[in-house]
Structure formats: C-alpha cells, structure tokens
C-alpha positions in Angstrom: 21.4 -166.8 -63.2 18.1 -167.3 -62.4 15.7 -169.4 -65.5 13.1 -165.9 -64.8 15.4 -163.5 -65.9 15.4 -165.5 -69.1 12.0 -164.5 -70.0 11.1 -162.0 -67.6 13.6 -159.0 -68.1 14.0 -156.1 -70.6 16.9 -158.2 -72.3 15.2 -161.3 -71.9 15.3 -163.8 -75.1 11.5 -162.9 -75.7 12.1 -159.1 -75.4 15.2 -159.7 -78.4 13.1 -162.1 -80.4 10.3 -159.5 -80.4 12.3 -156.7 -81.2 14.1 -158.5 -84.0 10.4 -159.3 -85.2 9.5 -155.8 -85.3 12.3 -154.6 -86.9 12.2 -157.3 -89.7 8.0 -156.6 -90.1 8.7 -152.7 -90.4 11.6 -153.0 -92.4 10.9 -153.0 -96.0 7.4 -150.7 -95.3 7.3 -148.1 -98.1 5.4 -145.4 -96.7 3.4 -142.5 -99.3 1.1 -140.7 -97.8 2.9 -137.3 -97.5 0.7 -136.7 -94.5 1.5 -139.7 -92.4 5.4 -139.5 -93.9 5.2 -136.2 -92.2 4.0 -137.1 -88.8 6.4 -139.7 -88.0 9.6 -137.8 -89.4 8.0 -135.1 -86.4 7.3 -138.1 -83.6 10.3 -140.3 -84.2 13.0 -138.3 -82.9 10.7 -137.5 -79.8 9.9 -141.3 -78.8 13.6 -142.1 -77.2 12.5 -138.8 -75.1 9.1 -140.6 -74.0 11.0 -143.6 -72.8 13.9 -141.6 -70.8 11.0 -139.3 -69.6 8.7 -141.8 -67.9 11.0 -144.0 -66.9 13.2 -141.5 -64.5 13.7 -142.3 -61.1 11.4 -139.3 -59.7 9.0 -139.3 -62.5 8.0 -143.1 -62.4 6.5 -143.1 -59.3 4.6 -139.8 -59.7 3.1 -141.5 -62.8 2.2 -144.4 -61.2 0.5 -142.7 -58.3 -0.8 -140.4 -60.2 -2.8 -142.8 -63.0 -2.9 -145.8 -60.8 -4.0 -148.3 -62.9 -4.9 -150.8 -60.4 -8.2 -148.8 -59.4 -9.5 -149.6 -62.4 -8.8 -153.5 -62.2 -12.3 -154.9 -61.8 -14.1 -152.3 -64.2 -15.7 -152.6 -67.5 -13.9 -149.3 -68.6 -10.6 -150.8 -67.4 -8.8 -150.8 -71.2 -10.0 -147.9 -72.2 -8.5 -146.0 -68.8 -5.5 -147.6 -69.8 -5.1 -147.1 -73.3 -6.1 -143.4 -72.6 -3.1 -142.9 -70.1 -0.5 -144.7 -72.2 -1.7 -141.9 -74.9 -1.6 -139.4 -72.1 1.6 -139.8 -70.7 3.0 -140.5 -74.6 2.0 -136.9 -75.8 2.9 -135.3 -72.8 6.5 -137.3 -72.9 6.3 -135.2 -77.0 5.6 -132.1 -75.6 7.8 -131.8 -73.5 10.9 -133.3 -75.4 9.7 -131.1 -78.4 9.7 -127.6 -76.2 13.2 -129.0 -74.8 14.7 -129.2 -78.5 12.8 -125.6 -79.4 14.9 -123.9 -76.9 17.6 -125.7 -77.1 18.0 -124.5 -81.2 17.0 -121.2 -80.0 19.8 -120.9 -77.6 22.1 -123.0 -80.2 23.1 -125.7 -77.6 22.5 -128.0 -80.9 25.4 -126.1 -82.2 27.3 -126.4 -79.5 26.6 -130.4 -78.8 27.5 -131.3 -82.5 30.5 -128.7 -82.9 31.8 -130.8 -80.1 30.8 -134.2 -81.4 32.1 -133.5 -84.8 35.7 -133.0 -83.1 35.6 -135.8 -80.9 34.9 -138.0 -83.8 37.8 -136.9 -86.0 39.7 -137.6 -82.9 38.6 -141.1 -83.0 39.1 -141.4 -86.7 42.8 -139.8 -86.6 43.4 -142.2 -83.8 41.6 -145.4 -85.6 41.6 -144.9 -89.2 39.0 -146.9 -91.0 40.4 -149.0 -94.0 
C-alpha cells in the first residue's frame, strides 16, 4: 500500500472524513421554503445519474476533450469557464437521467424493476428472517 493512496484516492481517509463532515453539517437542516423543498425533492434522485453519467468509460473522455479545461489555465476567465462547465455538464447529466425515468414510467419498466425487487426481497426475508 502505497502512503498516496491514503490521501490521494476516492476512499482515501480525507475523501471519508469529508463526507462524514457533510453528512453531519446537512444533517439536522430543516428546510421551508416550499419552493426550494420542491427543487431538490426534483434534483436529488437525478444527481447519482450525473455521477454514473460523466464518469462512463466512453463519456469521460469525450467530456474532457470536449471542455478541456486546461486551455483556459493561464486566463483571467479561467474559474468562471470552469464553474460554467461543471453546471453544464451537471444539467445536461439531469436531463438526460430525467427523460430516461419519463420513458421508463411510460413504458412501466418502473413497474417491472420493483415488481421484481419486491419478490426478491421476500425471498431474502423468508430465507433470513429479521428478529
């Protein structure tokens, strides 16, 4: 094990701190704007989407080439390019996980998917009761 990986990895003790920090800040948050309520219940089930979206093996490098971030590395406007393709790439990642689920309820794969999920977990639960 090399004393990098440690720090410099998606598992790294950092990463696990950070995340646990997160979690802990935005844990107790009460939120009551009905407007802002609403607009996360919409974008929260579409961020895991983002993640498995721009990080697939034949999309990654398409993004990078495409955006290419290191062109902008000695410019003023540098953060801004930035900032506006992380936005970019985040609400096309939405859009394109929100048609997915749209025609997937249309054509009632949902149904399907938890029709079979609910059986395979009684399964598990007939086999392994809980006590």
């Amino acid at each position: 094990v090399r004393l990098t990986s440690l720090f410099y990895s998606y598992n790294s003790i950092v990463s696990v701190f950070c995340a646990l920090a997160l979690f802990q800040t935005f844990r107790g948050i009460d939120i009551r704007g009905k407007a802002l309520n609403k607009m996360i219940r919409f974008i929260a089930p579409l961020t895991f989407a983002v993640y498995l979206i721009h990080e697939h093996g034949l999309l990654r490098p398409v993004i990078w080439e495409l955006f290419n971030p290191g062109k902008t590395a000695e410019q003023p406007y540098m953060v801004l390019y930035v900032i506006g393709c992380v936005i970019l790439i985040f609400v096309c990642c939405c859009a394109v996980e929100w048609i997915r689920q749209l025609v997937f309820k249309v054509i009632r794969i949902d149904r399907f998917v938890k029709t079979i999920c609910d059986s395979l977990q009684s399964k598990i639960q007939d086999k392994f009761p809980t006590t």
